[in-house]
DSSP file (Angstrom, degrees, kcal/mol; ACC not computed):
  #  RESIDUE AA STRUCTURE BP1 BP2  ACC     N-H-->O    O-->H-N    N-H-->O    O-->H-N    TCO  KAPPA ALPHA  PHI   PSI    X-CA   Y-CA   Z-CA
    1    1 A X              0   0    0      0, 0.0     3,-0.1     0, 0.0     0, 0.0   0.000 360.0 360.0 360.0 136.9   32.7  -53.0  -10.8
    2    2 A X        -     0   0    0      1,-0.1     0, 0.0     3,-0.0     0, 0.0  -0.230 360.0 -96.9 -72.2 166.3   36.1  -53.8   -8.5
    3    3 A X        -     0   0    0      1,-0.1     2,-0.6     3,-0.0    -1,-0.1  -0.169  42.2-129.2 -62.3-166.5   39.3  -51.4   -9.5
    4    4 A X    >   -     0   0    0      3,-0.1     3,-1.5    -3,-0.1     2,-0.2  -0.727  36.7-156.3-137.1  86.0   40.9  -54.1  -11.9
    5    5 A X  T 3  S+     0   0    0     -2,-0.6     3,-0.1     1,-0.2    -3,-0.0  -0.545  74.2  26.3 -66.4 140.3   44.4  -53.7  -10.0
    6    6 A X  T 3  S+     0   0    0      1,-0.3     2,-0.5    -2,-0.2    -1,-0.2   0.294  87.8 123.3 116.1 -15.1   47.0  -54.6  -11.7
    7    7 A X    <   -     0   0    0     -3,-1.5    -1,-0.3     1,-0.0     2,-0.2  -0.783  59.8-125.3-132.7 112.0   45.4  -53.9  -15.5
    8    8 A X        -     0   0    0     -2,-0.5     2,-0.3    -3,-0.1    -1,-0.0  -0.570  18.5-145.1 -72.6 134.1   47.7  -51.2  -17.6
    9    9 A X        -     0   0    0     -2,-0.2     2,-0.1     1,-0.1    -1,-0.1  -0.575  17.4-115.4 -74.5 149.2   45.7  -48.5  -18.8
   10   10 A X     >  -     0   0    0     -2,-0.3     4,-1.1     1,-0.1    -1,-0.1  -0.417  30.8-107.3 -86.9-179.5   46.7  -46.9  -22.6
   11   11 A X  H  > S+     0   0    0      2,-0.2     4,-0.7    -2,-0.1    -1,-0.1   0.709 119.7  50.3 -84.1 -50.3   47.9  -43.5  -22.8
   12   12 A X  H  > S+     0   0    0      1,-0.2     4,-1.4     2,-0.1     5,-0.3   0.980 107.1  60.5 -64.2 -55.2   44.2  -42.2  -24.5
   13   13 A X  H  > S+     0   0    0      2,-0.2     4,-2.9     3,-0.2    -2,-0.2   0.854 103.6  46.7 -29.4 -54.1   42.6  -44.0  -21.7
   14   14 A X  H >< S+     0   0    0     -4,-1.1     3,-8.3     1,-0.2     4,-0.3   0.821 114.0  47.4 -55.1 -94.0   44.4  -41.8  -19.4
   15   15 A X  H 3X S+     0   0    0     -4,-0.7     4,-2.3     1,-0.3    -2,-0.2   0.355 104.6  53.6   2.0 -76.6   43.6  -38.6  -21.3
   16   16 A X  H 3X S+     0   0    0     -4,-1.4     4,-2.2     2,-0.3    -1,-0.3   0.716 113.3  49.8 -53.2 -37.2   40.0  -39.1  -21.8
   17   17 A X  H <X S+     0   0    0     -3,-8.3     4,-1.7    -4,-2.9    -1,-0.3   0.964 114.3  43.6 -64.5 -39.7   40.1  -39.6  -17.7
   18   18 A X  H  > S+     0   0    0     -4,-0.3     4,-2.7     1,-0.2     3,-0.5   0.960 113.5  50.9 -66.3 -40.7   42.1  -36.4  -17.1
   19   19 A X  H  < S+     0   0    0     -4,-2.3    -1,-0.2     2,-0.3    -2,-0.2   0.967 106.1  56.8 -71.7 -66.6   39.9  -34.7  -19.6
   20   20 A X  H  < S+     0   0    0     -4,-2.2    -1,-0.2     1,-0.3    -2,-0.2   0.720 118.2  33.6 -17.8 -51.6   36.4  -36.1  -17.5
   21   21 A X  H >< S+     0   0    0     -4,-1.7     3,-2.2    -3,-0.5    -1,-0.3   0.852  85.7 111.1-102.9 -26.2   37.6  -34.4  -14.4
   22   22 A X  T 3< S+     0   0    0     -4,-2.7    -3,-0.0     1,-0.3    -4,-0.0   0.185  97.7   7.7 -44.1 155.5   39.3  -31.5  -15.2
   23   23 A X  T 3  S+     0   0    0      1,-0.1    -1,-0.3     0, 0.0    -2,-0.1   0.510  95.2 138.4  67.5  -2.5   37.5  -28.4  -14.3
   24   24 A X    <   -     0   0    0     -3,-2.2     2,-0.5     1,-0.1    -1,-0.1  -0.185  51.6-132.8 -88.6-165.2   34.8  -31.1  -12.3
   25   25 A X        -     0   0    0      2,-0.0     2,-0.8     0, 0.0    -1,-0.1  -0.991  16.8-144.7-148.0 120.1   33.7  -29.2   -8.3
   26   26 A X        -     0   0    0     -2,-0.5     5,-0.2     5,-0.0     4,-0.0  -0.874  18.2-115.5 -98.3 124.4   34.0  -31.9   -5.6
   27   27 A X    >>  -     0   0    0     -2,-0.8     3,-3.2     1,-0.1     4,-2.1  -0.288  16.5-126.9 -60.6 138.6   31.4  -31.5   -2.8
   28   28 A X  H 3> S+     0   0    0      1,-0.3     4,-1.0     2,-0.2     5,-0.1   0.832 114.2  58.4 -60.2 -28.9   32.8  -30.7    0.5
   29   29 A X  H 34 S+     0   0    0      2,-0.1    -1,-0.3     1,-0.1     4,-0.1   0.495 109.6  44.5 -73.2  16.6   30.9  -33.6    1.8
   30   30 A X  H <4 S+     0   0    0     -3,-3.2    -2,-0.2     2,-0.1    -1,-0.1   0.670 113.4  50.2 -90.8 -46.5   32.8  -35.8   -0.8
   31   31 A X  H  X S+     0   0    0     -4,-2.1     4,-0.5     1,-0.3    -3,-0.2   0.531 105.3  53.7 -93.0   5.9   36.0  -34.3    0.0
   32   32 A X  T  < S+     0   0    0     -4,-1.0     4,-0.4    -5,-0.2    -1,-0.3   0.591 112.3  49.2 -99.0 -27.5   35.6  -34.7    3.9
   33   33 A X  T  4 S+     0   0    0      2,-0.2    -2,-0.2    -4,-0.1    -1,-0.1   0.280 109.6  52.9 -77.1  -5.5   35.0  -38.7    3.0
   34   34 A X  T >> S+     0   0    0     -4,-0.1     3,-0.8     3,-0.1     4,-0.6   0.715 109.5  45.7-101.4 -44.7   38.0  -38.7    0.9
   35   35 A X  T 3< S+     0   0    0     -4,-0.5    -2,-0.2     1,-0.3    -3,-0.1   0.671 109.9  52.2 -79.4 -14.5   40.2  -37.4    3.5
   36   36 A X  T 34 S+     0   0    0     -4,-0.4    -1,-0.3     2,-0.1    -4,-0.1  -0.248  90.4  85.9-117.9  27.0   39.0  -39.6    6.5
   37   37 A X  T <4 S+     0   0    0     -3,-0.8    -2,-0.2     4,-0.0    -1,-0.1   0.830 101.4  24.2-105.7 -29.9   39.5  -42.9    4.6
   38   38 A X  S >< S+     0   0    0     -4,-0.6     3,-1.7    -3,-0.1     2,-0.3   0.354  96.2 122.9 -91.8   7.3   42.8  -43.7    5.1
   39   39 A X  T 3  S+     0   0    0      1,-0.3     3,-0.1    -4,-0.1    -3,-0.1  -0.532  92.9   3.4 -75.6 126.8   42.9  -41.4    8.6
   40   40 A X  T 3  S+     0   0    0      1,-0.4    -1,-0.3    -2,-0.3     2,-0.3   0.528  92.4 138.5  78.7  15.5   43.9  -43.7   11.2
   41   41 A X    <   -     0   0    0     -3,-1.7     2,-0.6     1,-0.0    -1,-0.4  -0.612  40.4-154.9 -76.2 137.9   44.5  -46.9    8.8
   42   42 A X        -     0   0    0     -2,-0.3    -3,-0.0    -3,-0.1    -1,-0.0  -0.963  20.9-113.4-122.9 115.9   47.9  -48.6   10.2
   43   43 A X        -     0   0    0     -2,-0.6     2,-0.4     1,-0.1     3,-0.0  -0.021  35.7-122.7 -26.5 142.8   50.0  -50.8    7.7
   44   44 A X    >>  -     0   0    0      1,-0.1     4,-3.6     0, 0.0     3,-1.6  -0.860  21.9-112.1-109.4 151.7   49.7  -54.3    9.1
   45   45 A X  H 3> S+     0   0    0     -2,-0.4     4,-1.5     1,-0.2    -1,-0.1   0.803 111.4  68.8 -57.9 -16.1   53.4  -55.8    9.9
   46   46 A X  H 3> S+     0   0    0      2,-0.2     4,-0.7     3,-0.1    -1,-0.2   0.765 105.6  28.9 -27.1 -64.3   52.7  -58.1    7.1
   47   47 A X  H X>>S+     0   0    0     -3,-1.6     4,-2.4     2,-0.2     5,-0.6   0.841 108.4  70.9 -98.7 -51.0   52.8  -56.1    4.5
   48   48 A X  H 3X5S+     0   0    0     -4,-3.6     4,-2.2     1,-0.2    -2,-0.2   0.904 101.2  49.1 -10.2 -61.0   55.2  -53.7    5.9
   49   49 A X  H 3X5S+     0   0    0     -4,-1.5     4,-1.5     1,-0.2    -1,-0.2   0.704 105.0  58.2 -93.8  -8.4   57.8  -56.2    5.5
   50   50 A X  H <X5S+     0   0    0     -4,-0.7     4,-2.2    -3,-0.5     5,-0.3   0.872 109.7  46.3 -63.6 -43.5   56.9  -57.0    1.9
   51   51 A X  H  X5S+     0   0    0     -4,-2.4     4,-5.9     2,-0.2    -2,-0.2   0.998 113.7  48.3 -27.0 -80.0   57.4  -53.5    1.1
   52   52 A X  H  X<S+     0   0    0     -4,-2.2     4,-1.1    -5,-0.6     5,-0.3   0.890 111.1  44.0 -41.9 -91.8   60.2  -53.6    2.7
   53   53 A X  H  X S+     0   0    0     -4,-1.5     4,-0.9     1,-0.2    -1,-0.2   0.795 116.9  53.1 -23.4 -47.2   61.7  -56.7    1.3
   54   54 A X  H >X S+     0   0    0     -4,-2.2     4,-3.5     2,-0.2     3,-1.2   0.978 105.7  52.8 -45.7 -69.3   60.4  -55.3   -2.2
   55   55 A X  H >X S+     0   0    0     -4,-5.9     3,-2.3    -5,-0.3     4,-2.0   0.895 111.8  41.5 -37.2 -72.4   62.1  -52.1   -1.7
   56   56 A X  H 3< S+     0   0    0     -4,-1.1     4,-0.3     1,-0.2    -1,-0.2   0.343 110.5  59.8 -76.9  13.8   65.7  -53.6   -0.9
   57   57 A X  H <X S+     0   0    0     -3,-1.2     4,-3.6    -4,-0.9    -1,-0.2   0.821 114.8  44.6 -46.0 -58.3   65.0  -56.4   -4.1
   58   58 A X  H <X S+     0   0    0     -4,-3.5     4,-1.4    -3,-2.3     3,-0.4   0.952 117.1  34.4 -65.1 -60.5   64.8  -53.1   -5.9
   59   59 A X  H  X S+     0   0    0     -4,-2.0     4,-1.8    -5,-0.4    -1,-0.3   0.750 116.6  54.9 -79.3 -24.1   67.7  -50.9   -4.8
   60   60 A X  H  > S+     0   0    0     -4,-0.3     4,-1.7     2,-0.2    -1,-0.3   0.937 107.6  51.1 -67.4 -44.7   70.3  -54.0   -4.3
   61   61 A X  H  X S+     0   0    0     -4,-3.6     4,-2.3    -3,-0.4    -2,-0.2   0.863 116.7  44.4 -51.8 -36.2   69.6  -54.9   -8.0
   62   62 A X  H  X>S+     0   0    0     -4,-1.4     5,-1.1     2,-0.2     4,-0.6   0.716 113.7  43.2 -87.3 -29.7   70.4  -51.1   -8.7
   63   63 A X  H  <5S+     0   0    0     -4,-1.8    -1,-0.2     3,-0.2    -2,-0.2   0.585 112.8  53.9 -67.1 -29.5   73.5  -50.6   -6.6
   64   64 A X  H  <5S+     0   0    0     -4,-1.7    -2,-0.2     1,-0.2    -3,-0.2   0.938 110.5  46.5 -84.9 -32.3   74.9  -53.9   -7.8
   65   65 A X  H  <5S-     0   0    0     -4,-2.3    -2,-0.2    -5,-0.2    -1,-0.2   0.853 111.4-130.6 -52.6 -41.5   74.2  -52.5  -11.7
   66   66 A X  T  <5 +     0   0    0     -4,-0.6     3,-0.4     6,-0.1    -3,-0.2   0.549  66.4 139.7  77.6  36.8   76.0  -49.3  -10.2
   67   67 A X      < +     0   0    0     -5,-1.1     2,-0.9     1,-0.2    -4,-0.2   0.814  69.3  54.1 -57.4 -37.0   73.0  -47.2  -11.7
   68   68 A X  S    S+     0   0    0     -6,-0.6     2,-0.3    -9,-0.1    -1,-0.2  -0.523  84.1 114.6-119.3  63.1   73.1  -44.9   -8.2
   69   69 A X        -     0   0    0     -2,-0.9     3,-0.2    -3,-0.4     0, 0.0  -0.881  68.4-140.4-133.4 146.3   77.0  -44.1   -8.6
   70   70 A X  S    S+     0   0    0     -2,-0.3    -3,-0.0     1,-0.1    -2,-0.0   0.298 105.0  39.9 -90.2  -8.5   77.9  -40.5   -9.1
   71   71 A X  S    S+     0   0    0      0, 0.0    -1,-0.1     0, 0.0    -3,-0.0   0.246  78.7 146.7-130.8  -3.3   80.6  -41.7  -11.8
   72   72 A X        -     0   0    0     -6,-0.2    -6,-0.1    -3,-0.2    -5,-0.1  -0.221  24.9-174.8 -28.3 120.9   78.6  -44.6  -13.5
   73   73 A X        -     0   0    0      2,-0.4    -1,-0.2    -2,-0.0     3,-0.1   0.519  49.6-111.3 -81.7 -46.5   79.6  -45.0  -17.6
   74   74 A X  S    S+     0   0    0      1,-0.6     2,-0.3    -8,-0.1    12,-0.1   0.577  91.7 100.8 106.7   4.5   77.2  -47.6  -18.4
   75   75 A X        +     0   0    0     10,-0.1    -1,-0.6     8,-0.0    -2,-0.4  -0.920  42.1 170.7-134.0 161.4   80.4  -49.8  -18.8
   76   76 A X  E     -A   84   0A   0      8,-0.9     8,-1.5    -2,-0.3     2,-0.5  -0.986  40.2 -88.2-147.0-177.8   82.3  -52.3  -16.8
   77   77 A X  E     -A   83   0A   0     -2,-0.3     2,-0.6     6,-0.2     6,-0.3  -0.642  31.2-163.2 -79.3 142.4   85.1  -54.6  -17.4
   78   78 A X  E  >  -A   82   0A   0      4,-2.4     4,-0.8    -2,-0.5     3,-0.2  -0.847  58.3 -30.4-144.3  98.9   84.3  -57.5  -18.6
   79   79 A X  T  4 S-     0   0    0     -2,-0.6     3,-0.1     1,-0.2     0, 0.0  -0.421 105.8 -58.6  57.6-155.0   87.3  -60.8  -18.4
   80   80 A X  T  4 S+     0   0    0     -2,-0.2    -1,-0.2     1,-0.1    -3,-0.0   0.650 135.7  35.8-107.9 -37.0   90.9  -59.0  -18.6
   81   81 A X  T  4 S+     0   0    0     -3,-0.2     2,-0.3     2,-0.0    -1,-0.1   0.581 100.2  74.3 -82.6 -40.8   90.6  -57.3  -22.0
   82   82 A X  E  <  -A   78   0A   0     -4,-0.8    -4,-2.4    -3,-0.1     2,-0.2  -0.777  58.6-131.7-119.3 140.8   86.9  -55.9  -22.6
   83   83 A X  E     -A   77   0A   0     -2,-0.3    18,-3.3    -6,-0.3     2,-0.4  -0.388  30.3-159.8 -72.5 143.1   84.5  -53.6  -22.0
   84   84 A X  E     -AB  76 100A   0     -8,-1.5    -8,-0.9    16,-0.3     2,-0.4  -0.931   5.1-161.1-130.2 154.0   80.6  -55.0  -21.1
   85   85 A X        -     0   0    0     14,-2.6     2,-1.3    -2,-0.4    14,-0.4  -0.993  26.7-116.2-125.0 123.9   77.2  -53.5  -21.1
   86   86 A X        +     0   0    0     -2,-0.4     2,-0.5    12,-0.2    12,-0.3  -0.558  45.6 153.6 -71.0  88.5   74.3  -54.7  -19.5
   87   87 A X    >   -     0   0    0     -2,-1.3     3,-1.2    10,-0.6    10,-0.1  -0.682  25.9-158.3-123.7  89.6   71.8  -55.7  -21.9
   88   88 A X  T 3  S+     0   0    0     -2,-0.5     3,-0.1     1,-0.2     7,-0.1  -0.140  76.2  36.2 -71.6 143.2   69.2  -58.5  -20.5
   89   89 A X  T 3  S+     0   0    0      1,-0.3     2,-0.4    -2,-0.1    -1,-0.2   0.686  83.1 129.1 105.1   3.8   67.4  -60.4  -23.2
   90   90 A X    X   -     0   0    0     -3,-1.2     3,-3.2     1,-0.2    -1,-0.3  -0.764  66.5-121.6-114.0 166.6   70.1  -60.6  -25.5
   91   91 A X  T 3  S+     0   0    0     -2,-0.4    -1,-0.2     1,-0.3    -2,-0.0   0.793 112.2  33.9 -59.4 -43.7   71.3  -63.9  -27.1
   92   92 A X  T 3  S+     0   0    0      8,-0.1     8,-0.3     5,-0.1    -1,-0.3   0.063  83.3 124.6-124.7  32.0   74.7  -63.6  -25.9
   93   93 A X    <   -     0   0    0     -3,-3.2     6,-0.2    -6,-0.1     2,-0.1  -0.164  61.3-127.9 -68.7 170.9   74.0  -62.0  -22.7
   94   94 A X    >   -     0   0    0      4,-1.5     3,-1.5     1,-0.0    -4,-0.2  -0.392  45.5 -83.3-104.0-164.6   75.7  -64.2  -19.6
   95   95 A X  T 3  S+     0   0    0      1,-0.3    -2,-0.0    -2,-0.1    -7,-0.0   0.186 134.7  59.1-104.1  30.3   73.3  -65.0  -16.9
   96   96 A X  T 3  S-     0   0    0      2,-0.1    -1,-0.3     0, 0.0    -8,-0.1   0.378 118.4-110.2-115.9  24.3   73.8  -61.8  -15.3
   97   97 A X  S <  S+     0   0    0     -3,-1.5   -10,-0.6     1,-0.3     2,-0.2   0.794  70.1 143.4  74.7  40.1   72.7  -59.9  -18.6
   98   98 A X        -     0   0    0    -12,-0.3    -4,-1.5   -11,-0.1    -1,-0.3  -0.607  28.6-168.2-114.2 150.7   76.5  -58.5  -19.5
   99   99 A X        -     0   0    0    -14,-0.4   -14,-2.6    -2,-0.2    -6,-0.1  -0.930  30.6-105.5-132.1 132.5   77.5  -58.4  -23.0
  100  100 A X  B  >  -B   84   0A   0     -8,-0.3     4,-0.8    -2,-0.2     3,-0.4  -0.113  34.2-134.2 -42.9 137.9   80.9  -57.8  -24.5
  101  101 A X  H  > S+     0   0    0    -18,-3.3     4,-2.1     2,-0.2    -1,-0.1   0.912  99.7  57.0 -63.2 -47.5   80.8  -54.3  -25.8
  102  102 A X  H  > S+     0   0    0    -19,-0.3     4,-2.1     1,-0.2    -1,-0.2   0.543 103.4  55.9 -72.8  -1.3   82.4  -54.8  -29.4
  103  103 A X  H  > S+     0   0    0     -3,-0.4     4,-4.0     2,-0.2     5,-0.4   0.796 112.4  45.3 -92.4 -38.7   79.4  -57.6  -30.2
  104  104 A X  H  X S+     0   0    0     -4,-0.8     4,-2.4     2,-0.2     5,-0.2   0.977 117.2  47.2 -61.7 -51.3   76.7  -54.3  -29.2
  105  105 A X  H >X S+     0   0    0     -4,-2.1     4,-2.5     2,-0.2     3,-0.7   0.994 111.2  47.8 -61.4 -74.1   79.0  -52.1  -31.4
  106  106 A X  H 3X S+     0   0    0     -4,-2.1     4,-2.0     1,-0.2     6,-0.2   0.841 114.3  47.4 -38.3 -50.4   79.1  -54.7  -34.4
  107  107 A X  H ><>S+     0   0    0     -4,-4.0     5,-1.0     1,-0.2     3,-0.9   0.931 111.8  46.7 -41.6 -45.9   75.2  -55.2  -34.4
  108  108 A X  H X<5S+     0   0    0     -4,-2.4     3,-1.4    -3,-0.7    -1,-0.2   0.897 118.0  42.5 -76.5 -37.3   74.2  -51.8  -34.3
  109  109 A X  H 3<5S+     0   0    0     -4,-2.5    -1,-0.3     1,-0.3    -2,-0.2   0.881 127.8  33.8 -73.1 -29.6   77.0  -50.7  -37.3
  110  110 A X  T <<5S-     0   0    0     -4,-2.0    -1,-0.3    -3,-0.9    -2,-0.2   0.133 108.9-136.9-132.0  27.3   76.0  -53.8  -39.2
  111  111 A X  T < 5S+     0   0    0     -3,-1.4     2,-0.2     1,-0.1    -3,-0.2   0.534  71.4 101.3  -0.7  39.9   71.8  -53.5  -37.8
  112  112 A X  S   <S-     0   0    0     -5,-1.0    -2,-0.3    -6,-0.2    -1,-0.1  -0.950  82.7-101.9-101.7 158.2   72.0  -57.1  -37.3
  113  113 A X        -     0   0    0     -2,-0.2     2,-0.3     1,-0.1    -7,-0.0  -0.229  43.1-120.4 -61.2 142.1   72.5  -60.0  -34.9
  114  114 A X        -     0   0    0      2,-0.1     2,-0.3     1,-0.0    -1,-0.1  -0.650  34.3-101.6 -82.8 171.4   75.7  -61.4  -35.0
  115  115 A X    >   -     0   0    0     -2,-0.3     3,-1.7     1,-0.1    -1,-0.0  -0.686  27.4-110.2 -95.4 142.7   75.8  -65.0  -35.9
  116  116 A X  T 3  S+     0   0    0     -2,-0.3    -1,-0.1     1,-0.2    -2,-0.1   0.378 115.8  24.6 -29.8 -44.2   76.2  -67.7  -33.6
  117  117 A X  T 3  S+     0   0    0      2,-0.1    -1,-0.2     0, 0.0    -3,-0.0   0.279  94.1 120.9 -92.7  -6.7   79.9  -68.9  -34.4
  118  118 A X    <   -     0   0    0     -3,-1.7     2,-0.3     1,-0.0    -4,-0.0  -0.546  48.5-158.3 -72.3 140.8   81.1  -65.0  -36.0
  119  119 A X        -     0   0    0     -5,-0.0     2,-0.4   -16,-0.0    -2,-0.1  -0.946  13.0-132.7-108.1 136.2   84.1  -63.7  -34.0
  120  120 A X        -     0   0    0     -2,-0.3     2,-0.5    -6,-0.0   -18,-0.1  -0.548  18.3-160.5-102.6 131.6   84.4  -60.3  -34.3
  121  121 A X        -     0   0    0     -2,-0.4     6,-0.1     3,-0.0    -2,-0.0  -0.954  21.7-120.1-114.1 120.9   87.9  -59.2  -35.0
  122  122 A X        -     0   0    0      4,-0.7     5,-0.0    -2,-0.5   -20,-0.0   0.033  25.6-123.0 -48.7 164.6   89.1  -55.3  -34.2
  123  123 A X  S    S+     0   0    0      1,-0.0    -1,-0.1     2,-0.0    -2,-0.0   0.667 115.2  49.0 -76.0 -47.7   90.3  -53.5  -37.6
  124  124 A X  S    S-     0   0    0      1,-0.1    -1,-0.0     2,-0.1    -2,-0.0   0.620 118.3-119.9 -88.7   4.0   94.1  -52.8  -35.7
  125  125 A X        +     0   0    0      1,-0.3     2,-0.2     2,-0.0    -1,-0.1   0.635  69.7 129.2  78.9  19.7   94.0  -56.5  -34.6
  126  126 A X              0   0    0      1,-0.0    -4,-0.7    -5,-0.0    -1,-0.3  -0.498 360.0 360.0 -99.3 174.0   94.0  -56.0  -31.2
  127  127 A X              0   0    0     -2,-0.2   -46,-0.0    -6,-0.1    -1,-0.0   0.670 360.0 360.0 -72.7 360.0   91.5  -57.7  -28.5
C-alpha cells in the first residue's frame, strides 16, 4: 500500500504506532539500508525553489502579523481611535482578518455574536 501523504492521522492512531515499535531491535542490515537511502540524494532546483517560495509565504505572513517581534501585544491600532485583533473567520473581520477589539470584548462578556446593525457603545461614552 503507498504512504497516503497528506492523510491526518488521530492522536490513538499515533499511540498505538509508538506503542508497536517501542522496545522493537532493528537489524543492522535494516539500519544500514535506512541510512544509505537518502545518502547522496540532491534536492532538484525545482523543488528547492518551492520550498523556498513556501518558506517566505510563511514568514512574510508572520512578520507582517508581527508574531516574530520581541514587543508584540496581540494588538494594533485600528482607524484613529481603536484597538484591533486579528481574528480570521469572523463575521466582521476586514479582508485582512482585523477586528475592532471592543466587538471581541462584547461577544465574549455577552457569549454571543453581535448583531449585524448593534453598535457597541463604551459605558463612559467615549469611542
Amino acid at each position: 500500500m503507498p504512504f497516503a501523504k497528506g492523510n491526518k492521522i488521530s492522536e490513538e492512531h499515533k499511540k498505538k504506532i509508538s506503542q508497536i515499535h517501542t522496545g522493537k531491535i532493528i537489524s543492522e542490515e535494516t539500519r544500514k539500508r535506512m541510512r544509505g537511502a537518502q545518502k547522496g540524494h540532491k534536492t532538484s532546483d525545482e523543488a528547492r525553489k518551492k520550498m523556498s517560495e513556501s518558506h517566505e509565504k510563511y514568514y512574510a505572513e508572520q512578520r507582517r502579523l508581527g508574531l516574530h517581534r520581541y514587543n508584540w501585544k496581540g494588538r494594533f491600532r485600528f482607524g484613529s481611535n481603536y484597538l484591533g485583533i486579528y481574528s480570521y473567520g469572523h463575521p466582521r473581520a476586514d479582508a485582512r482578518g482585523r477586528v475592532a477589539e471592543h466587538i471581541i470584548i462584547w461577544e465574549q462578556t455577552h457569549n454571543k455574536k453581535l448583531p449585524h446593525n448593534f453598535i457597541v457603545h463604551h459605558l463612559n461614552g467615549i469611542k
